[in-house]
One Martini backbone bead per residue (centre of mass of N, CA, C, O) as a GRO file, in nm:
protein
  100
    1UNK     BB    1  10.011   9.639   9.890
    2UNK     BB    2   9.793   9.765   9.662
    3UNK     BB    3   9.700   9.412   9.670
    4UNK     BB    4   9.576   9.429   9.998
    5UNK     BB    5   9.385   9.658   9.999
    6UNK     BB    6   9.133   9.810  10.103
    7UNK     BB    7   8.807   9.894   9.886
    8UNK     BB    8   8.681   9.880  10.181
    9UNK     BB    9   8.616  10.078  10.447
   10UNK     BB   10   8.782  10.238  10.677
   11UNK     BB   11   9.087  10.151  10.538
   12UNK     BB   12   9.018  10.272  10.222
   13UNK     BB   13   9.190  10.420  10.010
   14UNK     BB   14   9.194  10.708   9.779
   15UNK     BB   15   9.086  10.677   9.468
   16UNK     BB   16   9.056  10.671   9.096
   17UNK     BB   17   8.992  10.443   8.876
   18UNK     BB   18   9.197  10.259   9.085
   19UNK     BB   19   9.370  10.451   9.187
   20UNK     BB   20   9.579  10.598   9.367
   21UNK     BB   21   9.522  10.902   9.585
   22UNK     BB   22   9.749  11.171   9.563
   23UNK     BB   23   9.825  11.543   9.664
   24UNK     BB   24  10.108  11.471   9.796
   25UNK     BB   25  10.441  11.364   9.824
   26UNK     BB   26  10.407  11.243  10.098
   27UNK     BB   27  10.205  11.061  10.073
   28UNK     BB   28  10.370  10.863   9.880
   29UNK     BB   29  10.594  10.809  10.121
   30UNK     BB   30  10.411  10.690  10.350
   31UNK     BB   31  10.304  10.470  10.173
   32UNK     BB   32  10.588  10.315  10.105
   33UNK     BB   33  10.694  10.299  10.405
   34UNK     BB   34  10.490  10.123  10.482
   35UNK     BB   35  10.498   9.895  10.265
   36UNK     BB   36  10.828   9.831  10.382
   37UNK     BB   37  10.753   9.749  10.692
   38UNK     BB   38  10.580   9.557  10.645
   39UNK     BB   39  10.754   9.334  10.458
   40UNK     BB   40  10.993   9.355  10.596
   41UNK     BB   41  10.922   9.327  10.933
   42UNK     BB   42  10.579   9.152  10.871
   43UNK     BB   43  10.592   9.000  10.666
   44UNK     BB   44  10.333   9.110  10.482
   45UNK     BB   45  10.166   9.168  10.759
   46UNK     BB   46   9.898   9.418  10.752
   47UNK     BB   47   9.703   9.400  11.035
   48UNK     BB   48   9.845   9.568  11.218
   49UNK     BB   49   9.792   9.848  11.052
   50UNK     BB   50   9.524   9.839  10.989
   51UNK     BB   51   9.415   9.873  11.303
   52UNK     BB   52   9.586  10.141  11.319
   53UNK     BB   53   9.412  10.287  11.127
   54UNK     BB   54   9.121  10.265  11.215
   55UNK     BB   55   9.177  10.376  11.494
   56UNK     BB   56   9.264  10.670  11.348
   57UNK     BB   57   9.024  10.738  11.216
   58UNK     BB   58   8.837  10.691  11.497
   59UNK     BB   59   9.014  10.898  11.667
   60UNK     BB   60   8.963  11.101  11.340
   61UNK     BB   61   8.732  11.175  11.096
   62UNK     BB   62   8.849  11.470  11.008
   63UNK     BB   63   9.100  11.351  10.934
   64UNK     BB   64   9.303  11.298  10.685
   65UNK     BB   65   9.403  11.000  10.561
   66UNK     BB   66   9.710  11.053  10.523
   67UNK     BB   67   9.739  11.136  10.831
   68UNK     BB   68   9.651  10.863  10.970
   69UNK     BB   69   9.867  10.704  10.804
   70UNK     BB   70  10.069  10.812  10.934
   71UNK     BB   71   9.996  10.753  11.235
   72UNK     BB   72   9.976  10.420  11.244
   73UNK     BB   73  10.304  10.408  11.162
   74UNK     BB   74  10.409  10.497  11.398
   75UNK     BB   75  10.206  10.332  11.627
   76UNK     BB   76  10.349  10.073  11.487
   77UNK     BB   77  10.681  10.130  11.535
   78UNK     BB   78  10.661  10.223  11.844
   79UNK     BB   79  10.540   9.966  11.972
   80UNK     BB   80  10.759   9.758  11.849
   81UNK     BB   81  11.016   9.854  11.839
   82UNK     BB   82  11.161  10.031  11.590
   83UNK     BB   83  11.146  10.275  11.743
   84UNK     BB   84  11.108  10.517  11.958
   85UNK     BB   85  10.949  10.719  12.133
   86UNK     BB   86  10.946  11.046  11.943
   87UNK     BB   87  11.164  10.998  11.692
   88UNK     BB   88  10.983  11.164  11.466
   89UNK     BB   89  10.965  11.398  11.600
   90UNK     BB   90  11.256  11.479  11.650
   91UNK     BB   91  11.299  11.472  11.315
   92UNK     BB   92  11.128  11.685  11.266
   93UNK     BB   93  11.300  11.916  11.427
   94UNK     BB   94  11.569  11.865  11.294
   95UNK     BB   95  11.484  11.997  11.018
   96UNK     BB   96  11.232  12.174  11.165
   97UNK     BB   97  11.155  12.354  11.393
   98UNK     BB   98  10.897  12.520  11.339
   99UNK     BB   99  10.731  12.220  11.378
  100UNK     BB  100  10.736  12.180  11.712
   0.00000   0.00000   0.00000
């Protein structure tokens, strides 16, 4: 997937010298399992994903990008039927309840 990303415009991750700058190890996860579910669930089409990062960005501008890129991946998975509406939240609260 890192060779099918945008390098301009608005769905283009941030970069250092070309390659991609995670800030914390949940990024580099996130960025992962989104590129698992394009390939194997979407035959590597990632233009579903990426109208919905577009839109995720456009929906909270200051919302920083692998937040946004996280918003994206929730709302291809459930929306296309492969999660539950939920499902995110609901494992997230069942690990750390705090955070609900």
């Amino acid at each position: 997937m890192t060779d099918l990303l945008d390098v301009d415009g608005p769905a283009a991750p941030p970069r250092s010298n070309g390659e991609l700058v995670f800030d914390a190890p949940w990024e580099a996860r996130v960025f992962g399992l989104a590129a698992a579910v394009v390939e194997t669930r979407f035959d590597g089409d990632r233009e579903p994903f990426r109208q919905r990062l577009i839109a995720a960005i456009a929906a909270d501008p200051e919302r920083p990008y692998w937040e946004s890129w996280a918003v994206a991946l929730e709302d291809l998975v459930t929306t296309t039927g492969l999660l539950p509406t939920g499902a995110v939240d609901a494992a997230v609260a069942g690990r750390n309840p705090s955070h609900s």
